[in-house]
PAMIFI-977399 format. One record per residue (C-alpha): residue number from 1; z, y, x. Coordinates in Angstrom, 3 decimals, m for minus. Each point is the difference from the previous one (the first is absolute). Example, Ala and Ser with C-alpha at 12.3 -4.5 7.8 and 13.67 -1.06 7.14 Angstrom:
   num         c3         c2         c1
     1      7.800     m4.500     12.300
     2     m0.660      3.440      1.370
This chain:
   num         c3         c2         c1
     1      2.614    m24.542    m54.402
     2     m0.023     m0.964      3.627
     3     m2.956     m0.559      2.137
     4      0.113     m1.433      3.410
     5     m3.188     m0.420      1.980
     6      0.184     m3.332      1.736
     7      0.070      1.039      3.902
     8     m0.892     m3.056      1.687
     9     m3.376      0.600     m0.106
    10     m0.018      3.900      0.811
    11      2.039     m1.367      3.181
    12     m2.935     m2.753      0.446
    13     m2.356      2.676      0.108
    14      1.886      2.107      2.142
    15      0.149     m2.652      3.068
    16     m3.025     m1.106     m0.586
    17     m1.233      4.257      0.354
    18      2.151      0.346      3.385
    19     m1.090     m3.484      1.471
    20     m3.564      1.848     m0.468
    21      0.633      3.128      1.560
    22      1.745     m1.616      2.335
    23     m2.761     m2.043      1.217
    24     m2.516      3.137      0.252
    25      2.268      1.801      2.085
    26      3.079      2.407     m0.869
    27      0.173      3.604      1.768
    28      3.652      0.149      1.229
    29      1.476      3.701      0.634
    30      1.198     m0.079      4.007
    31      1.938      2.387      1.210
    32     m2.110      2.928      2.123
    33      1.718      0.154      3.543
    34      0.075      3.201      1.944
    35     m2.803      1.169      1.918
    36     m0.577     m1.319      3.460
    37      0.528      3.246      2.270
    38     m1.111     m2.321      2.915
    39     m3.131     m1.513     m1.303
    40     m0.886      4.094     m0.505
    41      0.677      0.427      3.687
    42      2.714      2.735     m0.886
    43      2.326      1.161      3.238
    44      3.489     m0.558      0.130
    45      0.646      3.923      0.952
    46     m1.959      3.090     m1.127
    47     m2.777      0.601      2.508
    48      0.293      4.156     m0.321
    49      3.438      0.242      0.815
    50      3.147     m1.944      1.552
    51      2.202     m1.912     m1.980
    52      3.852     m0.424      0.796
    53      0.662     m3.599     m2.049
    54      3.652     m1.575      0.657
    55     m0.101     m2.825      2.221
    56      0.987     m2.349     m2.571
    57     m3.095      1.498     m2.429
    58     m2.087     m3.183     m1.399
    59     m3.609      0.817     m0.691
    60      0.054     m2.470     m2.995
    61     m2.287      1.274     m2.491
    62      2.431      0.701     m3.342
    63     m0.768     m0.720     m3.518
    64     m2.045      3.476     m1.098
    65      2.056     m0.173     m3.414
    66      3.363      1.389      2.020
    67      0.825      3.971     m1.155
    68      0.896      2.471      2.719
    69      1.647      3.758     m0.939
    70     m2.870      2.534     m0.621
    71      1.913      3.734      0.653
    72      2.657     m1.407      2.978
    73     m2.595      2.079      2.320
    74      0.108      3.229     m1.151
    75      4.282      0.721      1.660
    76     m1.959     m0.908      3.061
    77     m1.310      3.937     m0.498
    78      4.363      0.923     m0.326
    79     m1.703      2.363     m2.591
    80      2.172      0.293     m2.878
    81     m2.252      2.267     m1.824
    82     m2.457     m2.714     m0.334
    83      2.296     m2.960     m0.925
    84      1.118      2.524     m2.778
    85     m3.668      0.577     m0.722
    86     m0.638     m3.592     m0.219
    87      2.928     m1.153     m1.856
    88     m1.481      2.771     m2.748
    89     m3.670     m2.005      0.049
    90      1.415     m2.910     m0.506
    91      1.650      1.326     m2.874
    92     m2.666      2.350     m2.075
    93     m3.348     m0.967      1.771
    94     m2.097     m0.941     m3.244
    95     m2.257     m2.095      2.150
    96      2.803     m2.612      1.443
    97      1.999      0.159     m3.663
    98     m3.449     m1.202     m1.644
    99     m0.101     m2.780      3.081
   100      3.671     m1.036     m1.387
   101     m1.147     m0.258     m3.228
   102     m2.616     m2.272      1.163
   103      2.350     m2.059      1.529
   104      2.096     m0.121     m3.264
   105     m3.101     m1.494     m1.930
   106     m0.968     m2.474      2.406
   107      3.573     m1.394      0.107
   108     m0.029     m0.365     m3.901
   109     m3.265     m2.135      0.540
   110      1.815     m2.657      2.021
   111      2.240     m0.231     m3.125
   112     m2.936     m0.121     m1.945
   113     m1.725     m2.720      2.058
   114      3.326     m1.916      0.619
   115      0.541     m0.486     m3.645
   116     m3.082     m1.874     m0.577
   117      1.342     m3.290      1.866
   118      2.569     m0.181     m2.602
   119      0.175     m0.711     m3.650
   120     m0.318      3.150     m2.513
   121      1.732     m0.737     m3.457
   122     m0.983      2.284     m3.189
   123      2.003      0.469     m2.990
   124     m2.691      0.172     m3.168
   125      1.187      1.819     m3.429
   126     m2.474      0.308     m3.066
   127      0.114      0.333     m3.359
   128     m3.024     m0.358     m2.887
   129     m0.572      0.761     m3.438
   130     m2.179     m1.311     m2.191
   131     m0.874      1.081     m3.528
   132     m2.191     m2.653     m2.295
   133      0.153      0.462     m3.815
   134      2.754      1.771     m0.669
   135      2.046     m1.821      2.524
   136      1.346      1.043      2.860
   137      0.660     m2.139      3.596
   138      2.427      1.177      2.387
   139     m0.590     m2.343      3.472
   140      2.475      1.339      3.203
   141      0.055     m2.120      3.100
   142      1.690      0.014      3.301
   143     m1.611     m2.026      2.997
   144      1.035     m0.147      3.730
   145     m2.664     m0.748      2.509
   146      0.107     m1.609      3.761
   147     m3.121      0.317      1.946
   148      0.287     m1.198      3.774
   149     m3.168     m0.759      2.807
   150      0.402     m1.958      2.526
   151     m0.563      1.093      3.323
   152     m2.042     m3.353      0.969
   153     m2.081      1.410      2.857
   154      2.081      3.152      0.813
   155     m2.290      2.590     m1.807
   156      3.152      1.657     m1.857
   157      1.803     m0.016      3.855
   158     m2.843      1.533      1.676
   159     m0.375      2.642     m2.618
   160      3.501      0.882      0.499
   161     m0.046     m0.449      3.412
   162     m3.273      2.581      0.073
   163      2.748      2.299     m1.502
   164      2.402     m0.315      2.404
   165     m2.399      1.130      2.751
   166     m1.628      2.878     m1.653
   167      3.556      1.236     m0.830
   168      1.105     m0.304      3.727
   169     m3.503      1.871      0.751
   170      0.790      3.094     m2.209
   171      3.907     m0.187      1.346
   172     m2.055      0.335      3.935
   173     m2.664      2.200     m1.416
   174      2.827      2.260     m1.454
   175      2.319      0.013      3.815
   176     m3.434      1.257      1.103
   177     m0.568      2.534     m2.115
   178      3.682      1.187      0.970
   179     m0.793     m0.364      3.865
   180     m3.353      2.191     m1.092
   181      2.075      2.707     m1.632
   182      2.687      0.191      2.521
   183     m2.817      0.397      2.650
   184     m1.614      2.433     m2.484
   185      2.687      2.130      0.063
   186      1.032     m0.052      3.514
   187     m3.325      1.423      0.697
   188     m0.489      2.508     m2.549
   189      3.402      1.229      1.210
   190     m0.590      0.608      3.329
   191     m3.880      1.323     m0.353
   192      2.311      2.727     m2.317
   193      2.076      0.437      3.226
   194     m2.538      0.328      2.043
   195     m1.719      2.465     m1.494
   196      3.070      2.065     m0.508
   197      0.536      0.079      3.370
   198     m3.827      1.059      0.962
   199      0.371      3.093     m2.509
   200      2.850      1.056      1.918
   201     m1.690     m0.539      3.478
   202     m3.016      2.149     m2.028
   203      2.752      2.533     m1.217
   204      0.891      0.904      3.439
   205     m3.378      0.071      1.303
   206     m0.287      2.908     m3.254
   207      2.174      2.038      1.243
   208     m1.119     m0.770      3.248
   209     m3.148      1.571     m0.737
   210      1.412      2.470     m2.285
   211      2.123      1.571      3.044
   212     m3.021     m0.290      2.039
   213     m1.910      2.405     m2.511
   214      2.799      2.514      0.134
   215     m0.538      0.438      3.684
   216     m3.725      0.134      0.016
   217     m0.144      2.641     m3.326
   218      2.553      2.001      2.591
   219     m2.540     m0.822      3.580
   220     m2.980      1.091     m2.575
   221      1.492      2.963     m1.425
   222      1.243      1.127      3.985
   223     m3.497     m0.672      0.881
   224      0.674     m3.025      1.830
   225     m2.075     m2.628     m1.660
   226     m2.951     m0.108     m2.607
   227     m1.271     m0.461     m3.254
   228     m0.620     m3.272      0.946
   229      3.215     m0.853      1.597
   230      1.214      1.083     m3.505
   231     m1.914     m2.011     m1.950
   232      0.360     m2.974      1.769
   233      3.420      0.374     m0.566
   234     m0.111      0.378     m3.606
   235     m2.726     m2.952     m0.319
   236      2.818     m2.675      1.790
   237      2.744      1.402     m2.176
   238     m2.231     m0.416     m2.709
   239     m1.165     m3.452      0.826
   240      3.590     m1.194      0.840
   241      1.368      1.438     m3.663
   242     m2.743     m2.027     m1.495
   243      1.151     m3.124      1.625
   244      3.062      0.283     m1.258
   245     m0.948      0.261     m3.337
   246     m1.707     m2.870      0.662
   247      3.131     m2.329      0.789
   248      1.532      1.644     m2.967
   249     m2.276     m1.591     m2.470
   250      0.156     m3.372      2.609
   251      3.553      0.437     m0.633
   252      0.397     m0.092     m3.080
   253     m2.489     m2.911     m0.703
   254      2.465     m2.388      2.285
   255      2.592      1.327     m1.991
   256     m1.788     m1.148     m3.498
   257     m1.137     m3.258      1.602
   258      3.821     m0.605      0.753
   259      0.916      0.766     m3.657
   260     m2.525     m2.227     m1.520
   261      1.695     m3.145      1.875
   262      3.643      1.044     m0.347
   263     m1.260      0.077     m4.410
   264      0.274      3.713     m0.094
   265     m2.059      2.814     m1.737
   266     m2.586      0.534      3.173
   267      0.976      4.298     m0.629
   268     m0.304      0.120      4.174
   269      3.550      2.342     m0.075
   270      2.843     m1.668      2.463
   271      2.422      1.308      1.634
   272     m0.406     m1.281      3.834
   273      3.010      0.996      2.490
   274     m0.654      1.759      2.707
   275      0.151     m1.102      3.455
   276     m1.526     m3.820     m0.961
   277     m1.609     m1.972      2.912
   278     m1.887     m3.049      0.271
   279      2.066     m2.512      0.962
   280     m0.090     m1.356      4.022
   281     m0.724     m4.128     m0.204
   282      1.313     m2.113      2.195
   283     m1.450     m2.764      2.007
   284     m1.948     m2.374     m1.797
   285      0.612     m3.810      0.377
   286     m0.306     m3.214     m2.061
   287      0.964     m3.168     m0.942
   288     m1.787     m0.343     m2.131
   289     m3.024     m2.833      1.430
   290     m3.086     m0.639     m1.834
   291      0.643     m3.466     m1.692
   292      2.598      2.071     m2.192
   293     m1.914      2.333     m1.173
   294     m0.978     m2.362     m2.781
   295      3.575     m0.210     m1.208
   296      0.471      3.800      0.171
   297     m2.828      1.990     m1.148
   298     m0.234     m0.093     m4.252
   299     m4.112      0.089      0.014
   300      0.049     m3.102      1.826
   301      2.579     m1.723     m2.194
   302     m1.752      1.104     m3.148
   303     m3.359     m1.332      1.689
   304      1.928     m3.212      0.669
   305      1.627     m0.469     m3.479
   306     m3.107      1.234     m1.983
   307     m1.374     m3.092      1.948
   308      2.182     m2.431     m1.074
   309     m0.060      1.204     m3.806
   310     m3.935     m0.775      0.583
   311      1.266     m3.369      0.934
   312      1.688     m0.627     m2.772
   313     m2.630      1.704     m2.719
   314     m2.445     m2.771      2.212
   315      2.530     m2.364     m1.218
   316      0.159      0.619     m3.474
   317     m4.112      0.509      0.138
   318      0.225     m3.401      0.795
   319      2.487     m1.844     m1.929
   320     m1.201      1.864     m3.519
   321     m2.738     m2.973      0.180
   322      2.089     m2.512     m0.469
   323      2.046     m1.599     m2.988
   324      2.505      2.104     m1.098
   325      2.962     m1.787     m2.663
   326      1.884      1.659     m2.434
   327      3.144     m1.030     m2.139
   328      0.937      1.930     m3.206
   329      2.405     m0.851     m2.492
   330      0.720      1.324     m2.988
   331      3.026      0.219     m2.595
   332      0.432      1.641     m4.093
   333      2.878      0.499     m1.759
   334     m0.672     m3.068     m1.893
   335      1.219     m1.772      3.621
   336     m3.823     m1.270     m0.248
   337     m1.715     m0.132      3.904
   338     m3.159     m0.164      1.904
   339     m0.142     m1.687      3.409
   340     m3.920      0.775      1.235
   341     m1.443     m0.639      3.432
   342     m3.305      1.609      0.936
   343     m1.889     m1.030      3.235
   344     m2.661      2.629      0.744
   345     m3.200     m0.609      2.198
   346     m2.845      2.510      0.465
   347     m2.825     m1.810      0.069
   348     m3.144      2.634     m0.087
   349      0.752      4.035      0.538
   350     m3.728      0.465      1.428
   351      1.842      0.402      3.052
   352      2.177      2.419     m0.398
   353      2.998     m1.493      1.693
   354     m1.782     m1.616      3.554
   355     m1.234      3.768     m0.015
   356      3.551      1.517     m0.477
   357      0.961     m2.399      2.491
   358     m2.427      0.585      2.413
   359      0.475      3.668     m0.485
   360      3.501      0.150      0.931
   361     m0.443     m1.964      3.063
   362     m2.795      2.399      1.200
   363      2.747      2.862     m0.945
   364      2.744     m1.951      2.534
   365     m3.331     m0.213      2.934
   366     m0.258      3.901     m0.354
   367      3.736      0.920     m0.398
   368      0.788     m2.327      3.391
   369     m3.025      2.107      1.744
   370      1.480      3.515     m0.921
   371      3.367     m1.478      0.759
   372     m1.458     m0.610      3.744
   373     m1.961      3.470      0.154
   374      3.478      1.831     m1.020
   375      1.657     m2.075      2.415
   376     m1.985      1.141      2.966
   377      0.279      3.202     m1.322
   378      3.237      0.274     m0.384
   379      0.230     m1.080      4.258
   380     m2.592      2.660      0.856
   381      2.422      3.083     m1.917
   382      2.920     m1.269      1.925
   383     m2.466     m0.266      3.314
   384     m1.498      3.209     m0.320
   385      3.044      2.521     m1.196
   386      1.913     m2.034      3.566
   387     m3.135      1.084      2.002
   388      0.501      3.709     m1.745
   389      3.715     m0.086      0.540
   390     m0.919     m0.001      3.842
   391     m3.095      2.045      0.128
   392      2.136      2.853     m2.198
   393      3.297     m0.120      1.751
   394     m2.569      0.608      3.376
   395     m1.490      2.619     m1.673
   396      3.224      1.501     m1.246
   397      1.322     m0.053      3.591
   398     m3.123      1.958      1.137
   399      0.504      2.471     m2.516
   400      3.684      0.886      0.574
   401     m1.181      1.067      3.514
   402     m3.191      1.786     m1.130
   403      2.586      2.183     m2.018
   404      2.710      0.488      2.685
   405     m2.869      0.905      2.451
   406     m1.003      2.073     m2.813
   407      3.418      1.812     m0.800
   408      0.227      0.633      3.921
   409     m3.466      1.961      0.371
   410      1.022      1.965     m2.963
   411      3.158      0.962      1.150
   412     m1.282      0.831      3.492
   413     m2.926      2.079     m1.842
   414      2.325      1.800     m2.372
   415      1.859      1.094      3.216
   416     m3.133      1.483      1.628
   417     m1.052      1.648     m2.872
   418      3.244      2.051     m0.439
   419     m0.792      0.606      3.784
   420     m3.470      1.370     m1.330
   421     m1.810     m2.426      2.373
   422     m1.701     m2.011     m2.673
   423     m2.051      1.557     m3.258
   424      1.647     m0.413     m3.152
   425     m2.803     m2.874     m0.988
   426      1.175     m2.182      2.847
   427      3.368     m0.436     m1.565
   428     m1.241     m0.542     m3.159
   429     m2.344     m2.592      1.109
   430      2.985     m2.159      1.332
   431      2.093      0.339     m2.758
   432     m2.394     m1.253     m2.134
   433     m0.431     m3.078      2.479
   434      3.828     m0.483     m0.146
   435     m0.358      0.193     m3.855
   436     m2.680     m2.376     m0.350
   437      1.667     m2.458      2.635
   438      3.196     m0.269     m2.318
   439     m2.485     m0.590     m2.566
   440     m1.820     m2.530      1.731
   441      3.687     m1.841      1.016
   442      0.990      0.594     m3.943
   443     m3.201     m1.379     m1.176
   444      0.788     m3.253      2.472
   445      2.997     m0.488     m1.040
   446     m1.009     m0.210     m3.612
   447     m2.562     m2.855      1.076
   448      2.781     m1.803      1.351
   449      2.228      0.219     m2.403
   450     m3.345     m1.193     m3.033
   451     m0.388     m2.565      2.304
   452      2.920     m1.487      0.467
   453      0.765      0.180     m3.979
   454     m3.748     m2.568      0.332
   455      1.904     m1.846      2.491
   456      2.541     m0.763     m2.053
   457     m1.606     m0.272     m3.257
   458     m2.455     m2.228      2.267
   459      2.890     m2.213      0.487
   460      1.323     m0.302     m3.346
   461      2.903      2.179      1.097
   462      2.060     m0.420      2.443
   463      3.852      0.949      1.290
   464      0.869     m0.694      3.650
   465      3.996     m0.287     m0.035
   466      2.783     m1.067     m2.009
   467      1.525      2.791     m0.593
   468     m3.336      1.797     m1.754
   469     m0.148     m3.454     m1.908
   470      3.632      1.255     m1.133
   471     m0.912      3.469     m0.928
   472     m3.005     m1.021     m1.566
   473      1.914     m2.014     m3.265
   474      0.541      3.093     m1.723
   475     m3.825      0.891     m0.262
């Protein structure tokens, strides 16, 4: 039997429902532009440090959705330890591979959401028995189904659309979390350095001490110095063995951070070779101006695209209060069909919907604040590690002569004392100077090298020639 439901005056309804809404006053989705650097007052060039742009280089503000390369920066160390150490993060850090499967699920909802805007057909197979005085009734019967909405307002669209964004959002979120990791592990790696090379500067003052023991126990046994010269002796021997068992345990806590973000078993046993050095850094300089950091660092993208999603949720918050028309059709295997057309208003909800809508429009007000506040946060990092860049390389320079000044007195004193015109506590005294000035220039040096890895992860990362942009495709 066929029934066909007379559409003429579903469709009558239908105009008559949009001329209606159309008179109170549709809420069209517009397109969110950029933010206005200049109405924020932000400079052209960073104020902590110069700049060297290209003549040609436009300070047009670009869209924030643009993707930049998040390990480029690390060659800029020429430390192939650590590109070998970061390749392995990338590959077995749990943290990042949970981040990618994120990524995987969010990109199955825009299939999900996508779908909706077109029709979904179901195949329907039954069969029934029925038993009724001795006689049995065998009923089977096959059915297709159509069902199809139409997108009248653009609810299905913006739901999709909301989709899109969050799944561009978790794609930025996830290039962070790989500029985090890559930053991570440049750090942890050369804290480990570091501190191997301050138990070796504490090794030598050890057997520094440890020689100047032996010569005291042979001045106190001669009669030449006393129980206290002794003692005092033994005490900084003591003191210095301590320290080093100190750095030890430090030591091998950098080495089970490092594990933990390469994936391994955190068992603090690695093999380190001998003779490794923090790296020198060259000169620091940027193109990098502030109207791009929007398009380069991955917190401010996923701030930007979390704000459009919250557009679009707005959106459908808005357009689930109007009409909403659906076609289904129907077929058996008796070639019988259903045509049905269903126009759906909500009429009372106790307010459910104005509140949802409401709601997700206060959730866009908050997400565009916190979008500013990470903005200008985002432009005080870069500001502040530039001011540090200067202030340390100052620093460093001050240091380097502190220690030559330093490695001069001690030579000049170890000279006298083989002369026997100074006591053997005045040559210890400046060796231990010398000792803690290569500390102190070690300990610098670190602090550059932690804050340029901020710089750059500051900047999103960064590369500043073609041929590291080369080298870098392999990572």
């Amino acid at each position: 039997m066929s029934k066909l439901l007379s559409l003429p005056s579903v469709l009558g309804a239908l105009i008559v429902s949009a001329m209606t809404f159309t008179l109170i006053g549709c809420s069209n989705s517009v397109p969110r532009e950029p933010v206005d650097l200049a109405s924020l007052e932000v400079p052209e060039q960073w104020q902590s440090a110069s700049s060297s742009p290209s003549a040609n280089r436009s300070a047009t503000v670009r869209h924030p959705l643009e993707q930049s390369q998040q390990t480029r920066w690390i060659y800029q160390f020429n430390d192939l330890s650590l590109v070998e150490l970061v390749q392995t993060a990338l590959e077995k850090n749990p943290s990042l591979l949970a981040k990618a499967a994120q990524v995987k699920q969010s990109e199955q909802s825009v299939k999900i959401a996508g779908a909706s805007v077109y029709p979904s057909l179901d195949l329907t197979a039954s069969t029934r028995r029925v038993e009724s005085s001795n006689v049995s009734t065998t009923t089977n019967s096959l059915s297709l189904e159509a069902r199809y909405e139409l997108d009248l307002w653009g609810k299905l669209s913006a739901q999709e659309q909301q989709a899109n964004y969050t799944y561009a959002a978790t794609k930025t979120s996830f290039a962070g979390a790989t500029l985090d990791l890559s930053a991570d592990v440049a750090s942890a790696w050369y804290r480990l350095i570091l501190q191997q090379e301050l138990l070796l500067l504490s090794q030598q003052r050890e057997d520094t001490l440890s020689n100047a023991l032996s010569v005291v126990q042979q001045a106190y046994q001669r009669g030449l110095k006393t129980a206290i010269d002794l003692n005092s002796a033994q005490a900084a021997l003591q003191q210095e063995r301590a320290n080093i068992a100190q750095q030890k345990q430090t030591l091998t806590e950098q080495v089970r951070v490092l594990q933990q973000l390469l994936g391994r078993y955190p068992d603090g046993n690695t093999q380190l070779a001998k003779g490794l050095q923090l790296p020198v850094l060259p000169d620091f300089k940027t193109k990098t101006l502030p109207s791009e950091l929007i398009s380069r660092q991955p917190i401010l993208q996923t701030a930007w695209l979390t704000l459009l999603a919250a557009d679009a949720s707005m959106a459908m918050a808005n357009k689930a209060r109007f009409p909403s028309l659906v076609l289904s059709a129907s077929v058996d295997q008796n070639i019988d069909w259903n045509l049905i057309a269903s126009l759906t208003q909500p009429l009372f909800n106790a307010g459910k919907l104005a509140a949802a809508e409401v709601q997700a429009g206060a959730k866009v007000q908050q997400l565009e604040k916190e979008y500013l506040q990470k903005l200008f946060a985002a432009f005080a990092e870069v500001e502040n590690a530039l001011m540090s860049e200067t202030s340390l390389q100052h620093r460093y320079q001050l240091a380097e002569e502190n220690l030559n000044n330093a490695r001069q007195t001690t030579a000049i004193q170890l000279s006298q004392y083989q002369l026997g015109q100074i006591e053997l506590n005045q040559l210890l005294s400046s060796q231990k100077t010398m000792i803690d000035s290569q500390a102190s220039l070690l300990e610098l040096q670190h602090q550059r090298l932690q804050n340029r890895i901020r710089l750059y992860k500051a900047l999103g990362g960064q590369f500043s020639n073609s041929s590291e942009r080369e080298q870098s495709e392999t990572l």
